[in-house]
KEVEXVO-427010 format. One record per residue (C-alpha): y, x, z. Coordinates in pm, 1 decimal, always signed. Layout:
! residues N
north = Y	east = X	up = Z
...
END
This chain:
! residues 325
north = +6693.4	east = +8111.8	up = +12286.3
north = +6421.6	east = +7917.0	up = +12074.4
north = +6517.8	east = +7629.7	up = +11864.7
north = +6470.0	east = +7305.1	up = +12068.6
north = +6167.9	east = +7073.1	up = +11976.7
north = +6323.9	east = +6821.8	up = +11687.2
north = +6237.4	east = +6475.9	up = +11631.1
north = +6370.9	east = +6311.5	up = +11919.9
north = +6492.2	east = +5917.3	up = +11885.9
north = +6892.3	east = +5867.2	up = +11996.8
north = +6782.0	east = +5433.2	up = +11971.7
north = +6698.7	east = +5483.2	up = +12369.4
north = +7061.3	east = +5605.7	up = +12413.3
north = +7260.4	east = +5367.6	up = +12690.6
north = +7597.4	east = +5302.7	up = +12503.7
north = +7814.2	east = +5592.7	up = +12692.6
north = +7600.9	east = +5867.0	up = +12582.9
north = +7534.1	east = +5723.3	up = +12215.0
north = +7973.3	east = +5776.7	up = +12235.7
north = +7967.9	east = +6094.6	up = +12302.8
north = +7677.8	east = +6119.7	up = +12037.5
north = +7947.6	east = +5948.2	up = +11798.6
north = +8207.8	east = +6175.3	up = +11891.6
north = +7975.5	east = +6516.9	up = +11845.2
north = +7887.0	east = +6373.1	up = +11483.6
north = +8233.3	east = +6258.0	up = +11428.5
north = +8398.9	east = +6644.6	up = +11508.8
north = +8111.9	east = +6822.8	up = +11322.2
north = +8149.0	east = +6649.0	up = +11005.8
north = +8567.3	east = +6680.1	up = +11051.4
north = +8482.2	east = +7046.8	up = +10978.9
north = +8261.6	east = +7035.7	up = +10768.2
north = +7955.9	east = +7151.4	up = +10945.1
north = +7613.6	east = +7121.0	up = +10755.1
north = +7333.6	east = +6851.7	up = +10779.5
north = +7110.5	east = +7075.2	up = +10987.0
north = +7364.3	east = +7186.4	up = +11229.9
north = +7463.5	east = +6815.1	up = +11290.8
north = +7103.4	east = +6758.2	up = +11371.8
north = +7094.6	east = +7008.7	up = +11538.8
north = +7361.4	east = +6916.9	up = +11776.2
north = +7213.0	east = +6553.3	up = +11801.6
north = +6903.3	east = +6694.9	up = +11922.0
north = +7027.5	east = +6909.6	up = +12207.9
north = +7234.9	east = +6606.3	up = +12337.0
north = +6974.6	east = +6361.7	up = +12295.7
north = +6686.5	east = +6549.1	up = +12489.8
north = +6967.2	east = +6641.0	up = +12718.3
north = +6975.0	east = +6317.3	up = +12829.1
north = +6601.2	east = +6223.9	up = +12821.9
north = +6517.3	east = +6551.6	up = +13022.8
north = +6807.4	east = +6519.8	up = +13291.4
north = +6954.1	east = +6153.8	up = +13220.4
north = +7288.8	east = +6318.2	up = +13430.2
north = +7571.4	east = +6182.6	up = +13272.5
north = +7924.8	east = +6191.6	up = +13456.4
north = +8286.8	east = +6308.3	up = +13386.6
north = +8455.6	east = +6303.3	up = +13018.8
north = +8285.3	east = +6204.8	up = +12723.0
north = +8495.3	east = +6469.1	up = +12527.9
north = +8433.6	east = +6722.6	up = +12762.1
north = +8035.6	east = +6655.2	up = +12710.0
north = +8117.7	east = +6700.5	up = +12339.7
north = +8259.9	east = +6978.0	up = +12409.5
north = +7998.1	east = +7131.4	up = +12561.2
north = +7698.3	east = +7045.2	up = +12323.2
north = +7911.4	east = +7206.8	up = +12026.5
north = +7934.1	east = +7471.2	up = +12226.8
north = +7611.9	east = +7539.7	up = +12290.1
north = +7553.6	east = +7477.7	up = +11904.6
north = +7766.4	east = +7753.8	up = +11844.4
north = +7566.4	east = +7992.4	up = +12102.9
north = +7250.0	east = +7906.7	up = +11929.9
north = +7390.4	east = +7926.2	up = +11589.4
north = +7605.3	east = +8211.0	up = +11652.1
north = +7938.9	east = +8082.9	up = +11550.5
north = +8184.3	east = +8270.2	up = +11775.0
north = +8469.4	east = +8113.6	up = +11646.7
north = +8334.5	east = +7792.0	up = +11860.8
north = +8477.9	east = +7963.7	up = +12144.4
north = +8553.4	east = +7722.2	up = +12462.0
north = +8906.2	east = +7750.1	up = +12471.3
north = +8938.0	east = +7659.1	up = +12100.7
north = +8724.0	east = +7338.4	up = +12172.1
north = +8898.8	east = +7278.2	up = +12454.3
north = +9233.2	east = +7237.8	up = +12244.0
north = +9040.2	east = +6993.2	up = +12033.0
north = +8924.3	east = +6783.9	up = +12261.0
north = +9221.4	east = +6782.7	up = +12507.5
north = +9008.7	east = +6899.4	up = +12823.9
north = +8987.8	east = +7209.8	up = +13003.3
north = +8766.3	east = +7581.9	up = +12932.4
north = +8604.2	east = +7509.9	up = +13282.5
north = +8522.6	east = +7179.0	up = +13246.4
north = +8302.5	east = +7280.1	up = +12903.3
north = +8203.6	east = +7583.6	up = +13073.5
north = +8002.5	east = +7399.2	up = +13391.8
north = +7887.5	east = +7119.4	up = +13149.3
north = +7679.6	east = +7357.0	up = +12872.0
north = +7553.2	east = +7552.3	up = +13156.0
north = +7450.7	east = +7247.9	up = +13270.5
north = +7265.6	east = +7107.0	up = +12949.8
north = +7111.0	east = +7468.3	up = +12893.7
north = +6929.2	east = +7469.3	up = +13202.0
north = +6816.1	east = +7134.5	up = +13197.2
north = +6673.8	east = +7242.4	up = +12853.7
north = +6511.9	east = +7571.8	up = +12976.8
north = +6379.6	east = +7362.7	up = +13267.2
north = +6181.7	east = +7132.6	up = +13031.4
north = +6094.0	east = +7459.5	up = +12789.9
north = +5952.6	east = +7642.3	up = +13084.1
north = +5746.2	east = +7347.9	up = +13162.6
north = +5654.9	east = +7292.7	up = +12791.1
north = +5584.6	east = +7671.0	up = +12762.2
north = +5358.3	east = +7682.2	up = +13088.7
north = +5155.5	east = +7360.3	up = +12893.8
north = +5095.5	east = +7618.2	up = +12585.3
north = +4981.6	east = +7925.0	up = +12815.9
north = +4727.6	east = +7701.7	up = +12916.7
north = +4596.7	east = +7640.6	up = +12625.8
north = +4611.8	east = +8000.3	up = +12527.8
north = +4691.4	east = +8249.6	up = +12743.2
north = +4522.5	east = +8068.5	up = +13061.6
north = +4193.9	east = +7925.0	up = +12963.6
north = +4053.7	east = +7732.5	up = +13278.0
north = +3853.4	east = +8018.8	up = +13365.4
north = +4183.4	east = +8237.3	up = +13348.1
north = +4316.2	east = +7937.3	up = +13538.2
north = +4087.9	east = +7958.6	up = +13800.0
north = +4048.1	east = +8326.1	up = +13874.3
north = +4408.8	east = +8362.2	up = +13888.5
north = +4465.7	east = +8112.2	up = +14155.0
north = +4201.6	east = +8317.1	up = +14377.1
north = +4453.0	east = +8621.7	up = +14279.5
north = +4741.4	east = +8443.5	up = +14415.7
north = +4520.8	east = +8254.6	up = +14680.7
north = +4434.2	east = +8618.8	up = +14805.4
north = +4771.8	east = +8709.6	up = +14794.5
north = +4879.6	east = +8441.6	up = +15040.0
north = +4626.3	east = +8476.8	up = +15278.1
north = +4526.8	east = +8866.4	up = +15328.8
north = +4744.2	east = +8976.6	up = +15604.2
north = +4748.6	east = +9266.8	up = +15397.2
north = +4957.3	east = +9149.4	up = +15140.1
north = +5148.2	east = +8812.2	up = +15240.1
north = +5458.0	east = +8947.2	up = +15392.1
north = +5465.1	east = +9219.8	up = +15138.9
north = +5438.7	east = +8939.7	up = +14844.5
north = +5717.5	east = +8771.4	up = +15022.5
north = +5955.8	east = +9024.2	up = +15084.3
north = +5902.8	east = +9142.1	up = +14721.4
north = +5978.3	east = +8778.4	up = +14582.4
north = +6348.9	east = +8756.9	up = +14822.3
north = +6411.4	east = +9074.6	up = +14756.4
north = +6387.9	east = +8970.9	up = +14345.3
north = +6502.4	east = +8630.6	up = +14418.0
north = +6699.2	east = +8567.3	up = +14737.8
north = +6810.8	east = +8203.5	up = +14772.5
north = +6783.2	east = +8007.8	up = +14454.9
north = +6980.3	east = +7708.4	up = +14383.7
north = +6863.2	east = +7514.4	up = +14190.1
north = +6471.7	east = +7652.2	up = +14172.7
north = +6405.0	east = +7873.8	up = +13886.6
north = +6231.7	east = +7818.0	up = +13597.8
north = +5840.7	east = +7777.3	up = +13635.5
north = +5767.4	east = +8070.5	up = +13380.8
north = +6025.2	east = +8311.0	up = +13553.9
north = +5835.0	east = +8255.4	up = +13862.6
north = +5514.9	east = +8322.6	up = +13663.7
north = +5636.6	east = +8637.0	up = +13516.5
north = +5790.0	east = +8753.6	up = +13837.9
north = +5422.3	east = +8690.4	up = +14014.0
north = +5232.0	east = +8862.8	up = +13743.0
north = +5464.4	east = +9142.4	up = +13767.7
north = +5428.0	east = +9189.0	up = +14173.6
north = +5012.5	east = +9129.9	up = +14168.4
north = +4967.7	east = +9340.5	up = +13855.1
north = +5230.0	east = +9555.2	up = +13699.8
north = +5400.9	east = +9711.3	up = +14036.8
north = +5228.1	east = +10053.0	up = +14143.3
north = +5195.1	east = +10076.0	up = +14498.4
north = +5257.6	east = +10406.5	up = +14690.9
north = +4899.3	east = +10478.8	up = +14690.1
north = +4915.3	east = +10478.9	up = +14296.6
north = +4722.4	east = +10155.2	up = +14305.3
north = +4802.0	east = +9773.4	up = +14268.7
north = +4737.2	east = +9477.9	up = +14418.0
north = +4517.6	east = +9328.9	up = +14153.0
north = +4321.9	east = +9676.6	up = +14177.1
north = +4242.9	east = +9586.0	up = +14595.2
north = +4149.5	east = +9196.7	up = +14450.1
north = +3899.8	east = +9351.3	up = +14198.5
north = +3732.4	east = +9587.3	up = +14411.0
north = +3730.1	east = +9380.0	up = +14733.1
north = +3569.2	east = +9055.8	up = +14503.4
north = +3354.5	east = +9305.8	up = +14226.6
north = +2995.6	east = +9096.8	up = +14301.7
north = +3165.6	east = +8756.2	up = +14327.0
north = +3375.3	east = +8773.7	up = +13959.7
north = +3215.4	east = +8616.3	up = +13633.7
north = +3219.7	east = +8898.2	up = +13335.0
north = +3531.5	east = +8596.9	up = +13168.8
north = +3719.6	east = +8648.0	up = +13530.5
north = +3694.7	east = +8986.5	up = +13516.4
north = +3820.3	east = +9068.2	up = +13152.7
north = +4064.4	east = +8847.8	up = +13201.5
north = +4234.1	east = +9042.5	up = +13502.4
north = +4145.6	east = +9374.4	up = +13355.7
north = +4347.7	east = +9271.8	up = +13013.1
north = +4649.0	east = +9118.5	up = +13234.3
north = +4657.4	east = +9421.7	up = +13437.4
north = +4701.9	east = +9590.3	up = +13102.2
north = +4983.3	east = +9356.4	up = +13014.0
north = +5305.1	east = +9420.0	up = +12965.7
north = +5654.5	east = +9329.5	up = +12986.8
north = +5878.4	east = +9379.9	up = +12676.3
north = +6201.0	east = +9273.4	up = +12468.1
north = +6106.6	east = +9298.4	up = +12061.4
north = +6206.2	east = +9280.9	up = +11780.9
north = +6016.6	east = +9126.2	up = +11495.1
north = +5966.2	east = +9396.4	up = +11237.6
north = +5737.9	east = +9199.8	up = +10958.7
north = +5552.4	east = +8903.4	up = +10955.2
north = +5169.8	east = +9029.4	up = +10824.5
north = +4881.5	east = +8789.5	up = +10664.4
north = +4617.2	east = +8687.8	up = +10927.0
north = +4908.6	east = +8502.0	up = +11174.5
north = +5003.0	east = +8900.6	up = +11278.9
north = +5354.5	east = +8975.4	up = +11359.1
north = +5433.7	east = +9315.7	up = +11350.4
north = +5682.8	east = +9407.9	up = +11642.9
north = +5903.9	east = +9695.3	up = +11777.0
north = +5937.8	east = +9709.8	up = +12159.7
north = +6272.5	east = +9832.9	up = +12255.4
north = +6160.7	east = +9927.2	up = +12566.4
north = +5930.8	east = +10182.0	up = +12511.6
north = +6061.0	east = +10273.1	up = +12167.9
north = +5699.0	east = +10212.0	up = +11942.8
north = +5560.9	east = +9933.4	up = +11740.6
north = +5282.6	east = +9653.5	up = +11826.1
north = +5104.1	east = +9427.1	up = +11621.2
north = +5071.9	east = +9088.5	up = +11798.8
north = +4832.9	east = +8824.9	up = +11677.9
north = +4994.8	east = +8397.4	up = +11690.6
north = +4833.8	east = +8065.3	up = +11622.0
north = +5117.8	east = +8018.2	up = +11355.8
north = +5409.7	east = +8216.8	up = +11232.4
north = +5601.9	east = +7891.9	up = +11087.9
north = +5916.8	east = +7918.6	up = +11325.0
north = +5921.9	east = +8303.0	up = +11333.2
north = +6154.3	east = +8502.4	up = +11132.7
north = +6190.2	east = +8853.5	up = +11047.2
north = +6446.2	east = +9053.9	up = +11308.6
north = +6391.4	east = +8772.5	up = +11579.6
north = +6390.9	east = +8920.4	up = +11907.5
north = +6155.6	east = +8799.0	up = +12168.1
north = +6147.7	east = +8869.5	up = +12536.5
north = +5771.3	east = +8821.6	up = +12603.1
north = +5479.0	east = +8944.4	up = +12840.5
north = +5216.3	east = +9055.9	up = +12585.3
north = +4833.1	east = +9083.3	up = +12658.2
north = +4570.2	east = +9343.9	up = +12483.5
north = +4382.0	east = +9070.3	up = +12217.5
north = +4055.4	east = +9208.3	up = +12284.9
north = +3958.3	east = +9402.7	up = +11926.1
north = +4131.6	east = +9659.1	up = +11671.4
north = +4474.8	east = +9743.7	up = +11902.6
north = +4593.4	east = +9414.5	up = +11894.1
north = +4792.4	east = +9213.9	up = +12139.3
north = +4913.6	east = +8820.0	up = +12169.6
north = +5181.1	east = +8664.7	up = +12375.6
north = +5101.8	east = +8563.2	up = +12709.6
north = +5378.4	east = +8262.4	up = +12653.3
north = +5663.3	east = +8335.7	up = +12451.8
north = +6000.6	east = +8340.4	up = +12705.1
north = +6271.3	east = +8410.9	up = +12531.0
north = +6361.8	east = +8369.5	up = +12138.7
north = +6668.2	east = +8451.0	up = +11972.4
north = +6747.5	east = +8425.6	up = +11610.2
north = +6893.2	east = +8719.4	up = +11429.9
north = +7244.5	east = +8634.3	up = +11431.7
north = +7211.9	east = +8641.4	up = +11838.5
north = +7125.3	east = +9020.5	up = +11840.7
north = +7457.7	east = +9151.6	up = +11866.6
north = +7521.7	east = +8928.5	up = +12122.1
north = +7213.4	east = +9062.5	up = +12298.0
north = +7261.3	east = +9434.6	up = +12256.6
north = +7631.3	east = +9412.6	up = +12384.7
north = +7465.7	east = +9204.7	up = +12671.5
north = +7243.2	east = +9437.4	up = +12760.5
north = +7403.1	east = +9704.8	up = +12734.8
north = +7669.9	east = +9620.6	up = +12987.1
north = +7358.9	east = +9475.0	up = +13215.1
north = +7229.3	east = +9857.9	up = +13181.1
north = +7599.8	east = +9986.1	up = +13234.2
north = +7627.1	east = +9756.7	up = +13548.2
north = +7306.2	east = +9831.5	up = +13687.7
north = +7293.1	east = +10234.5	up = +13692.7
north = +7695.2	east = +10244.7	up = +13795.7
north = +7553.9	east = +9988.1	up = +14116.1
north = +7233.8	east = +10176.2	up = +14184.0
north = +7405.8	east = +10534.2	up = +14181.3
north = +7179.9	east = +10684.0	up = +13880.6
north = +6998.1	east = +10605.4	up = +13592.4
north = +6578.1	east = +10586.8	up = +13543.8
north = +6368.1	east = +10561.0	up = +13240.1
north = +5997.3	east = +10520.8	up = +13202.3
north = +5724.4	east = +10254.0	up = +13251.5
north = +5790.7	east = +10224.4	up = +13634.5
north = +6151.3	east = +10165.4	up = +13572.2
north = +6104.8	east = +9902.9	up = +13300.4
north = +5850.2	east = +9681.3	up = +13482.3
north = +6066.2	east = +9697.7	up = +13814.1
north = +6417.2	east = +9593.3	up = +13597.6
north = +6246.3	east = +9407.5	up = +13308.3
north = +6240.0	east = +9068.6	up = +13566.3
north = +6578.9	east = +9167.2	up = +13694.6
north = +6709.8	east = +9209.5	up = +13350.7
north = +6560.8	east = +8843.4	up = +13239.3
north = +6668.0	east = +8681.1	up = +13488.7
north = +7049.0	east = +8822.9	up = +13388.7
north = +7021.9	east = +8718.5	up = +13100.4
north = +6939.0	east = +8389.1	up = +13105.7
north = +7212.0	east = +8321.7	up = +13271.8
north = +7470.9	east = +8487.7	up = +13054.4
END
C-alpha cells in the first residue's frame, strides 16, 4: 500500500471526528509512538473523513481502527486487533469492519487519484482516444460483446460495493490485450487489423506498446541516475529497468504491483499507473500472502500452471485477493 497523500487540514473536522482525532493522538503518544507515525495516523483519519464523511458507531472503536491500519502500513504486528481492542474496551469485529472500511474508502480515492496521473502519463489524449474506440469496438462487435462480458462476471461476478476504477482498468486491458484467444490471437490484434487505414501512426504505437505490456509484482532492486529504477519481476524471475518522473517516494526493496509498458528506446519500460506499493517491512507479509493465495488456488483448481499464459490469467485474480487481505 502507498503512503497516503500528506498535508491534509483536521480545522474542517465537525467536533465528533476531531474526538476521535484527540483520542488517536492521545493513545499514540501514551506509547510512545514517533512524530511521523502520529502524523501519520492523523492523516489517514482526516482524509478518511473528507473522502467518505461516514462517521457512525464508537469513537474508540474508530480509533481503533485507524491505529490499526497504522500498524498495517507501518508494519507493527504487535498492533494486532485484539490487543487494541483490550485498550479501547470494544470488540476485534467491531475494529475489523471499521479499517476495512477506511482502507477502501482510501483506495477508492487513490484509484481515482491514480487514474488522474495515467492520464497525464500513461494515457495521453491520443492514447485516450484510441482506447475508447478499443473498448467502443468491444461493446458493439457482436463478435466480441458477450464474450467481453462473460469474461468480466466470470473475473468479477457481483460486486458490492463497485471496484476500484484502476482494477477495472487493469482487468479491461488484460481481456482486450493480454488474453490469447484459441486462435493464438487477441482481441486488440482483430481491432488493429480490422481499423489498419483509419489509425494515426500515435494510435497505433500506442496499442502496439500496450499489447506488449505487461502485468507484474516487483521488487525494487536499485534506484539508478536518470529517474531509472531498476526492478526484479517475481513473476517471470528477470530484471527490468523502468524509467519515473521522480524517484522521491521510492525506496530500495519496495515492491510494486504494476502494469508496465515498453518506453519506446534502449529496453526500457515505465509504469502504466503504479497499483500497488508496499514498503519493505510489508514483504513478509506479502510473500506469506501469496503464497497461501498460490497454495489455495492450485489445491481449488486441481493442478498447478506456470508460464506467461498462467500469470496474465491469475495476475488480476491474484490482485484483486490481495487487496482485500
Amino acid at each position: 500500500m502507498k503512503d497516503y497523500t500528506s498535508g491534509h487540514s483536521r480545522n474542517f473536522l465537525p467536533k465528533p471526528q476531531e474526538e476521535v482525532l484527540n483520542q488517536i493522538i492521545a493513545w499514540l503518544r501514551r506509547h510512545s509512538f514517533s512524530s511521523e507515525d502520529i502524523a501519520k495516523a492523523e492523516e489517514i483519519w482526516v482524509r478518511y473523513i473528507k473522502e467518505s464523511g461516514n462517521y457512525r458507531a464508537n469513537s474508540r472503536t474508530w480509533a481503533a481502527a485507524v491505529i490499526y491500519l497504522l500498524g498495517k502500513i507501518r508494519g507493527h504486528k504487535w498492533l494486532n486487533q485484539t490487543y487494541l481492542a483490550k485498550s479501547f474496551s470494544v470488540s476485534p469485529g467491531s475494529i475489523s469492519q471499521r479499517w476495512q472500511q477506511i482502507h477502501r474508502a482510501l483506495r477508492e480515492a487513490e484509484g481515482r487519484e491514480g487514474m488522474q496521473e495515467a492520464a497525464e502519463g500513461f494515457f495521453t489524449p491520443v492514447a485516450a482516444e484510441v482506447f475508447r474506440k478499443l473498448m467502443s469496438y468491444t461493446q458493439t462487435s457482436e463478435k466480441w460483446k458477450n464474450y467481453i462480458g462473460e469474461v468480466f462476471f466470470q473475473f468479477v461476478g457481483v460486486e458490492a460495493p463497485p471496484l476500484p476504477i484502476d482494477l477495472i482498468l487493469e482487468l479491461l486491458i488484460f481481456i482486450t490485450c493480454d488474453r490469447t484467444l484459441p486462435e493464438g490471437k487477441k482481441i486488440i490484434d482483430y481491432f488493429l487489423a480490422e481499423n489498419a487505414e483509419k489509425l494515426q501512426p500515435e494510435e497505433e504505437d500506442f496499442l502496439q506498446n500496450i499489447k506488449a505490456s505487461r502485468f507484474g509484482l516487483f521488487r525494487v532492486e536499485a534506484i539508478r541516475p536518470g529517474s531509472r529504477l531498476l526492478l526484479t519481476d517475481f513473476y517471470r524471475e528477470n530484471e527490468v529497468e523502468v524509467l519515473v518522473g521522480e524517484t522521491g517516494q521510492i525506496e530500495r526493496g519496495d515492491i510494486i504491483m504494476s502494469r508496465i509498458i515498453p518506453a519506446g528506446k534502449e529496453g526500457l519500460w515505465r509504469f502504466g499507473g503504479n497499483l500497488v506499493t508496499l514498503r519493505p517491512s510489508a514483504a513478509k507479509d506479502l510473500s506469506d500472502l501469496a503464497g497461501k493465495w498460490f497454495w489455495d488456488f492450485s489445491v481449488a483448481n486441481k493442478g498447478w500452471a506456470t508460464g506467461e499464459s498462467f500469470i496474465q490469467e491469475n495476475s488480476f485474480r491474484f490482485w484483486r485477493w490481495l487487496i482485500g487481505h
